[in-house]
C-alpha positions as CSV (number, residue, x, y, z in Angstrom):
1,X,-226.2,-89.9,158.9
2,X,-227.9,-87.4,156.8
3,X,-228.8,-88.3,153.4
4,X,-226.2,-87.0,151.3
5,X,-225.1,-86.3,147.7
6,X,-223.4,-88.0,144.8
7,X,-221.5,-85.0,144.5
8,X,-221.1,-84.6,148.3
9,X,-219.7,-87.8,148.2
10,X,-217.2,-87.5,145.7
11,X,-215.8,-84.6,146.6
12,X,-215.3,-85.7,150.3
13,X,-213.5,-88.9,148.8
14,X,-211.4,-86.5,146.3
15,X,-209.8,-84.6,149.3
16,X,-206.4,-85.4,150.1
17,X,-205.8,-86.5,153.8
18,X,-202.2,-84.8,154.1
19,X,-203.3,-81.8,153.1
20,X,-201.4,-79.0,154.7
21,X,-202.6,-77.8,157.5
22,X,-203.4,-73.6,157.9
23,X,-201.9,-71.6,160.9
24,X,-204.1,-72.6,163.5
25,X,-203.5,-76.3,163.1
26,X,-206.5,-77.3,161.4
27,X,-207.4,-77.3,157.8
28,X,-211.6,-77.0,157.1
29,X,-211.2,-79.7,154.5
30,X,-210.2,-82.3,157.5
31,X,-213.5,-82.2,159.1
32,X,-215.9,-81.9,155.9
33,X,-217.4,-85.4,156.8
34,X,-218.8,-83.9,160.2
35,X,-221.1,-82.2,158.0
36,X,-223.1,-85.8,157.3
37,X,-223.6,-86.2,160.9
38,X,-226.9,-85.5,161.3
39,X,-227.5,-86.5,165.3
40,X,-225.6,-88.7,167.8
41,X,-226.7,-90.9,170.1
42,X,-225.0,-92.5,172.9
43,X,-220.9,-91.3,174.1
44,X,-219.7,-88.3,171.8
45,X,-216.5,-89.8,173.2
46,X,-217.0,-92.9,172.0
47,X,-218.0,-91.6,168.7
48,X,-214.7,-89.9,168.1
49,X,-212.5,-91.9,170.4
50,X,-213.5,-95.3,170.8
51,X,-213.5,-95.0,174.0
52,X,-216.3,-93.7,176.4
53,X,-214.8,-91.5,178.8
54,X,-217.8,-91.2,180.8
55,X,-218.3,-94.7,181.7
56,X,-214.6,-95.1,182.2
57,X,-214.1,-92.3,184.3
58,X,-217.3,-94.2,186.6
59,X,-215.6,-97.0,186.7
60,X,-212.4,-95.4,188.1
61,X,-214.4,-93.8,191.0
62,X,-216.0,-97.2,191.6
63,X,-212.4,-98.8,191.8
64,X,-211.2,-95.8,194.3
């Protein structure tokens, strides 16, 4: 994580999680805490999934 702000902070934690969504599906709001992400490392997968799809997907060859 980045180092972030008392008043980043608070307003992530103010936002309200059913907001409604806009036209396309997605509301920007929903996503403000990708913002504090400052790098990854390791399975993007398994950073949003909790699964790593690349070792799984390995394993499934391996099992073929």
């Amino acid at each position: 994580m980045r180092n972030i702000t008392d008043e980043e902070i608070n307003f992530y934690l103010k936002q309200d999680p059913d907001c409604v969504n806009y036209a396309v599906g997605l509301h920007p709001w929903r996503f403000y805490s990708a913002c504090f992400v400052k790098e990854i490392q390791g399975s993007y997968h398994n950073l949003l999934t909790g699964l790593p799809l690349e070792l799984v997907i390995e394993m499934i060859k391996e099992v073929e």
